[in-house]
C-alpha positions, -999 to +999 in steps of 0.1 A: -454+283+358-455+256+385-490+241+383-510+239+412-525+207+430-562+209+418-573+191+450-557+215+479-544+237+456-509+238+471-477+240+450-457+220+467-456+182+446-430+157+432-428+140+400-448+107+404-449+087+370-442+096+338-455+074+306-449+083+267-485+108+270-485+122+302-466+134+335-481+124+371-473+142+401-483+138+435-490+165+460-472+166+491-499+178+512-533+160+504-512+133+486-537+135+449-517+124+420-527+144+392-519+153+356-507+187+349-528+206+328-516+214+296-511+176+294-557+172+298-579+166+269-598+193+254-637+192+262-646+184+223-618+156+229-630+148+263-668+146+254-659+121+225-646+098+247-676+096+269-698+094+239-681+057+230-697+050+271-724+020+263-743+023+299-777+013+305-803+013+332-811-023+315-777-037+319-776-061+348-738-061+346-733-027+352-761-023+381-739-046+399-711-026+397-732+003+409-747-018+436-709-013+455-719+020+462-761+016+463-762-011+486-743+005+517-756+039+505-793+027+504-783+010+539-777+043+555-800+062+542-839+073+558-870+066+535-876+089+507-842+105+514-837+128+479-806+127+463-783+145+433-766+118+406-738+144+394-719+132+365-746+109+354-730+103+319-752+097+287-771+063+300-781+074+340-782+042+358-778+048+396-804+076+394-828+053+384-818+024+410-822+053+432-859+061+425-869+021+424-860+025+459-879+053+470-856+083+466-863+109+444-833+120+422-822+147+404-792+144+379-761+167+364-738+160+341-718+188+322-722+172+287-753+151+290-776+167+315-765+204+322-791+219+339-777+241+368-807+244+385-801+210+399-771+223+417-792+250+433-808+225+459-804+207+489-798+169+493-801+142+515-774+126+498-752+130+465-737+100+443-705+105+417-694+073+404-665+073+384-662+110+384-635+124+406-609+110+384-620+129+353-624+163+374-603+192+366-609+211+397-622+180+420-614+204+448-637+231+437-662+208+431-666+183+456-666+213+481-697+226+459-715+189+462-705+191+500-723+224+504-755+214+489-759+184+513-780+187+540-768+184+576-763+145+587-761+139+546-741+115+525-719+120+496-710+085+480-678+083+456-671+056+431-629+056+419-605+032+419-578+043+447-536+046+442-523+018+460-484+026+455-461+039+429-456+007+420-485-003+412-495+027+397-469+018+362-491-008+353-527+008+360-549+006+336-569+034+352-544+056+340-548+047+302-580+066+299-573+098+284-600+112+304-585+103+339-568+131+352-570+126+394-563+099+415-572+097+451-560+074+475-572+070+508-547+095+526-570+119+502-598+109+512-592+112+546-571+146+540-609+158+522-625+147+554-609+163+579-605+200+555-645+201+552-654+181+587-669+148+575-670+112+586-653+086+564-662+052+553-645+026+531-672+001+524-652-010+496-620-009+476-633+018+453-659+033+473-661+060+500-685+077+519-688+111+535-708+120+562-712+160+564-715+163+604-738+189+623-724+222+626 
């Protein structure tokens, strides 16, 4: 059965890469490179590869890597804007960076925090960082995030991008297991204009999306 792009859904993709674990193909329409399925991690495989994650809302290091995405976030944001952290992982960090700033957060996470309710809301704005690539059905579910923002509100992405093909064979981004999409900005922009937003690169492996006023 040919699988499907799980960004656009569309059939119609070319073999990419191919290492000694796994196949990558890119879709000729939104241009996501993605593993097929049968080639993911289970969720009991998944989940213990997240559990080895070591983050902390007391780790300077790794609040400055979150600050590429807080910084021009916070910078376009009004006061007490509230915001979702989905995918927050076993040691929230941005969440928290978040609320030190004046914006009340709520958190998802499938494994570590799965409380639906959260996703019954409306937001100001809504942070993933390092998420899309470990998504399964990023298409499905970025359109869910989109839909809880409020109009004028921000989604903010943290992934690294695809540069080339070249570049791609010597990744390490593809090495984790758990990686299983990889955007570049062609998707990004191709994600923009299917669900109306404004797009920002504020840095190499950060975007922001602006859902407009209908």
């Amino acid at each position: 059965m040919m699988p499907i792009c799980p960004l656009c859904a569309s059939t119609d993709h070319t073999p990419y890469h191919r290492d000694a674990r796994r196949d990558y193909r890119q879709c000729r329409h939104c241009t996501l490179v993605f593993v097929p399925a049968h080639q993911r991690l289970g969720p009991v495989a998944e989940k213990a590869v997240y559990d080895r994650h070591e983050n902390s809302s007391d780790d300077a290091g790794y609040r400055r890597f979150l600050s590429r995405l807080f910084e021009p976030l916070t910078a376009r944001l009004e006061p007490g804007a509230r915001g979702l952290d989905f995918g927050a992982g076993p040691g929230p960090t941005l969440s928290v960076m978040f609320e030190e700033a004046g914006h009340p957060m709520a958190i998802y996470d499938p494994f570590y925090a799965p409380d639906e309710r959260a996703l019954e809301r409306r937001y100001d704005f809504i942070t993933a960082t390092e998420v899309v690539e470990h998504l399964f059905a990023p298409g499905r579910e970025l359109e869910r995030l989109i839909e809880l923002l409020a109009p004028d509100g921000w989604l903010g992405l943290m992934t690294k991008r695809v540069r080339s093909a070249e570049a791609f064979v010597g990744w390490h981004y593809i090495l984790d297991p758990t990686h299983v999409c990889f955007f570049g900005e062609a998707s990004f922009h191709w994600l923009a204009e299917r669900w109306q937003l404004r797009v920002e690169f504020p840095a190499d492996d950060v975007v922001l999306l602006q859902k407009r006023r209908r």
